[in-house]
C-alpha positions in Angstrom: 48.3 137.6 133.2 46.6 134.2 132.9 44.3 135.6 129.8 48.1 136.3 128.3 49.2 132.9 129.1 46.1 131.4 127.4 46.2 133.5 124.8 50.1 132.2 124.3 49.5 128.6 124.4 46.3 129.0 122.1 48.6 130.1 119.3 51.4 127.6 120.1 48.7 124.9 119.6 47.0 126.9 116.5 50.9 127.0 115.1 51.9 123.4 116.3 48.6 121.5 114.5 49.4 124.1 111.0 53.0 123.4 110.8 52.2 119.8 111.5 49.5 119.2 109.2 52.0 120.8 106.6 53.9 118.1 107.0 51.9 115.2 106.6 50.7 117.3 103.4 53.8 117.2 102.2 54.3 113.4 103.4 51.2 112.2 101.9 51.6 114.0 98.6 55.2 111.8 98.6 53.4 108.7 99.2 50.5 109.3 96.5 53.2 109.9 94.0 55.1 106.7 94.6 51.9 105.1 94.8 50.5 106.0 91.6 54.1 105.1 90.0 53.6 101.7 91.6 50.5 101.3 90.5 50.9 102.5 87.0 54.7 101.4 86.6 55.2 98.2 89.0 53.6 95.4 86.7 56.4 96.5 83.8 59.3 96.4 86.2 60.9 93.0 84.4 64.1 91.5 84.7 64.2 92.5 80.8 62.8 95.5 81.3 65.9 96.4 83.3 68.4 94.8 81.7 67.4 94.2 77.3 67.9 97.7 75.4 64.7 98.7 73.1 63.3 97.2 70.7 60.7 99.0 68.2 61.6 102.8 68.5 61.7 101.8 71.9 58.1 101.0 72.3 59.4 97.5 73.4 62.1 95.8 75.1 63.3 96.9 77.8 65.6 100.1 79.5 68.8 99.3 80.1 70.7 101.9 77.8 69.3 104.5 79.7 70.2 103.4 83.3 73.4 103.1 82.1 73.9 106.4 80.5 72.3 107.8 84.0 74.6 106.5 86.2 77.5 107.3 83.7 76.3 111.1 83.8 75.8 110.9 87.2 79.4 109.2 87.8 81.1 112.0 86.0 78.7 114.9 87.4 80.5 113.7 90.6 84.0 113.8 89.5 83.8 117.1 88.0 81.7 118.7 90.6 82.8 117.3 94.1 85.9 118.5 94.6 85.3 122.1 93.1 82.4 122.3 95.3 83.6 120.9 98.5 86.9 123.2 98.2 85.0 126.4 97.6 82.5 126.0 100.3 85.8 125.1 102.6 87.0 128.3 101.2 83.9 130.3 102.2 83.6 128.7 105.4 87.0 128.7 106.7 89.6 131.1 104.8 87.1 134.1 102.8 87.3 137.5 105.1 84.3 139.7 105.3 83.9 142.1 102.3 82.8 142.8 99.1 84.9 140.0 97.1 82.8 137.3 99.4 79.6 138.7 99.5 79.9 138.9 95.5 81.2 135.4 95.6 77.8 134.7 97.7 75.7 136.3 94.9 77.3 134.7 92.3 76.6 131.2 94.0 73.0 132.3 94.8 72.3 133.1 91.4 73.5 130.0 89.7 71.6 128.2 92.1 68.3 130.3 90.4 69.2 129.7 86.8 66.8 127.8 85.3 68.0 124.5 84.1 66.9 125.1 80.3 70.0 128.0 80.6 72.3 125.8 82.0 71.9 123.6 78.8 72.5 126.4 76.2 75.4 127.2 78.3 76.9 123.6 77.9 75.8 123.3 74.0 77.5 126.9 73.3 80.5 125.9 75.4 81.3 122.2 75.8 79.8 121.2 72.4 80.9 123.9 70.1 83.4 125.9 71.3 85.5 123.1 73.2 84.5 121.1 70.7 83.5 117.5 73.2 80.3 117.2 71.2 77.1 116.0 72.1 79.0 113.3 74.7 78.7 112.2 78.2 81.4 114.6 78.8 79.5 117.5 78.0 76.6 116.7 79.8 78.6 115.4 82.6 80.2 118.8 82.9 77.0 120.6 82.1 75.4 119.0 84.9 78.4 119.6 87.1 77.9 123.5 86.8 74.3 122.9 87.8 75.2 121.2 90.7 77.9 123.1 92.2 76.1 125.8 94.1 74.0 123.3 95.7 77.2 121.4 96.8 79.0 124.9 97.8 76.1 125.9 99.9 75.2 122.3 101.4 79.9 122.1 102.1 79.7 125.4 104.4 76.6 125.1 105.5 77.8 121.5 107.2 81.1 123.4 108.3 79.7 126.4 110.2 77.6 124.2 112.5 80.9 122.5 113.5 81.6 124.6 116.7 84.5 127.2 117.1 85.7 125.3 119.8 87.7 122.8 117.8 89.1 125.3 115.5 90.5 127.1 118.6 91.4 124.1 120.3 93.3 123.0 117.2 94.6 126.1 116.5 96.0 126.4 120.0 98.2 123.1 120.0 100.4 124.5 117.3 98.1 122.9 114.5 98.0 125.2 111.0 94.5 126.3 109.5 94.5 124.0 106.7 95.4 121.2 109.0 92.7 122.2 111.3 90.6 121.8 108.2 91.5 119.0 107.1 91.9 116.4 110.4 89.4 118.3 112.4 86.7 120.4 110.6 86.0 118.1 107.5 85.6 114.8 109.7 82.9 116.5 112.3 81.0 117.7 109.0 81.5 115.0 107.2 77.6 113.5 106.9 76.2 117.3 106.0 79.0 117.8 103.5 78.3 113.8 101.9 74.5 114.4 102.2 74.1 117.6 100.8 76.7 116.6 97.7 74.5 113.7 97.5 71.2 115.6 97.1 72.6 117.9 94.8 74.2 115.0 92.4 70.3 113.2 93.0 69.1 116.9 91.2 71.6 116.5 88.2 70.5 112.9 87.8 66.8 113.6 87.4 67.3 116.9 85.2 66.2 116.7 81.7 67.0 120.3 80.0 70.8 120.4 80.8 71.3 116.8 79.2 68.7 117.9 75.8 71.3 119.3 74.3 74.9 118.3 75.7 74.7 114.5 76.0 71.2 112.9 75.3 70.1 110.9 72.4 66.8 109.1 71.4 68.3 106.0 70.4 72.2 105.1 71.4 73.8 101.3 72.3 75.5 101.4 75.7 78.2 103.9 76.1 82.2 102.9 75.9 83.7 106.3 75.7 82.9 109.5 77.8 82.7 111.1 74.0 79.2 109.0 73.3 76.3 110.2 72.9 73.7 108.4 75.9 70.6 107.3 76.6 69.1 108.7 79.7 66.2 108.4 82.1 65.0 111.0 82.2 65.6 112.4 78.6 63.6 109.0 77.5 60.9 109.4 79.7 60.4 112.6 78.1 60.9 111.4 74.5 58.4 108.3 75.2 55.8 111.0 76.3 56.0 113.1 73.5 56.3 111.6 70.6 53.6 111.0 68.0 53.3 107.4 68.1 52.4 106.6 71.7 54.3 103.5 73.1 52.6 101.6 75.8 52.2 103.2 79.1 53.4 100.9 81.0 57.0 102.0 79.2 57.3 105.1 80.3 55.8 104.5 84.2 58.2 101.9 84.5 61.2 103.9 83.1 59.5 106.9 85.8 58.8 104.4 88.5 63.1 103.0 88.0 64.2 106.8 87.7 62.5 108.1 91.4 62.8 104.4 93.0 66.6 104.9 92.7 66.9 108.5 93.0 64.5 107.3 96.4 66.6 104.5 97.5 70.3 106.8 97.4 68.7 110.0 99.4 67.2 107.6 101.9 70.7 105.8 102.3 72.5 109.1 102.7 69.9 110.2 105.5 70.5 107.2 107.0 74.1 107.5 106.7 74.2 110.7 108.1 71.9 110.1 111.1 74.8 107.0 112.0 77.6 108.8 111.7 76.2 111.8 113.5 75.6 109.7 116.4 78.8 108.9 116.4 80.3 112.7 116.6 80.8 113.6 120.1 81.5 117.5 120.7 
């Protein structure tokens, strides 16, 4: 019996110092990335490097263009994608019955979530471009980027609503209340930060992809956007640009524009987990 006890807390110690040396792993490889962008990126990061537009097929001057289209993208990504998203995971969660028209639904989610992102932008060019006609525009990325983002905004919107417990539906549900009015004062506020976390991870996805926006929304060279019908500069389209083409501009371009794109990306998903871990605390249940 005590051999068996030793033998059990030998492999909870073998399994506690693996899993935790995972961890750091994964921590440390975090910190060695922002590192080397600091290192590489930080002595470009100018006031006009944030704020002129380029200068000298954007081997010069400085980035601003391209946070703007970013944010624009990501702006509309949101509008287009949130409430679809948070409605249909409510559905799931809360209305869908057990049976083959949900577990398809299920699939269906679970294989958009594994289509690569270079699909997703063939999709938009053969849909929002030609056949609806929006052309290469902010608009059709937006909405490009929107499908992209919706299973992980489904999955992250029932995922938060299942771990609210069935008490409070029943409780609800027992004072007269109806379903959608359980959902809506009682099951959406207790979920609240995993639903507004998860929507924000997904959203920080769309604003880093580069293969949705090649061929929807993303141009080489555009002033700052007025219209949702422009064509736009992007992060993470010009850091690709600036690393491929012929004539190599001066690294410190395209680190910096790297180091602005995962510094903000950074600064958002760290607000959110903050966020969350507040408004959590203040959930009693």
């Amino acid at each position: 019996m005590k051999a068996r006890i030793r033998r059990a807390r030998l492999v909870e110690t073998v399994m506690k110092t693996v899993t935790g040396a995972a961890a750091m792993l994964i921590i440390a490889t975090a910190f060695a990335l922002l590192g080397y962008l600091l290192y590489r990126g930080g002595p470009s990061i100018t006031w006009e490097f944030l704020t002129a537009v380029p200068r000298k097929f954007m081997t010069e001057g400085g980035i601003w263009p391209a946070i703007l289209g970013t944010l624009l993208l990501t702006f509309w990504t949101a509008v287009f994608a949130l409430p679809v998203g948070v409605l249909a995971g409510v559905y799931l969660s809360e209305y869908a019955k057990r049976g083959l028209r949900t577990r398809l639904i299920r699939l269906s989610i679970a294989n958009m979530a594994g289509v690569p992102s270079i699909v997703y932008g063939l999709f938009g060019y053969a849909l929002f471009v030609i056949a609806l006609k929006f052309k290469v525009s902010i608009l059709s990325g937006s909405l490009t980027l929107a499908c992209l983002t919706l299973p992980v905004i489904i999955t992250a919107t029932e995922e938060a609503l299942r771990q609210v417990p069935s008490d409070l539906r029943q409780a609800s549900l027992a004072l007269g209340a109806s379903r959608w009015r359980t959902t809506y004062k009682v099951i959406l506020p207790a979920a609240a930060p995993g639903v507004v976390t998860g929507s924000i991870l997904g959203l920080s996805r769309a604003a880093g992809e580069t293969a949705p926006i090649l061929f929807t929304a993303a141009f080489f060279s555009a002033p700052p956007a007025s219209s949702v019908l422009d064509k736009t500069m992007a992060l993470p389209y010009h850091i690709y640009i600036m690393a491929t083409q012929p004539v190599k501009p001066a690294p410190g371009v395209v680190w910096g524009s790297a180091l602005v794109l995962v510094a903000g990306i950074s600064i958002v998903n760290i607000a959110a987990a903050a966020w969350r871990s507040r408004a959590r605390k203040r959930i009693r249940w």
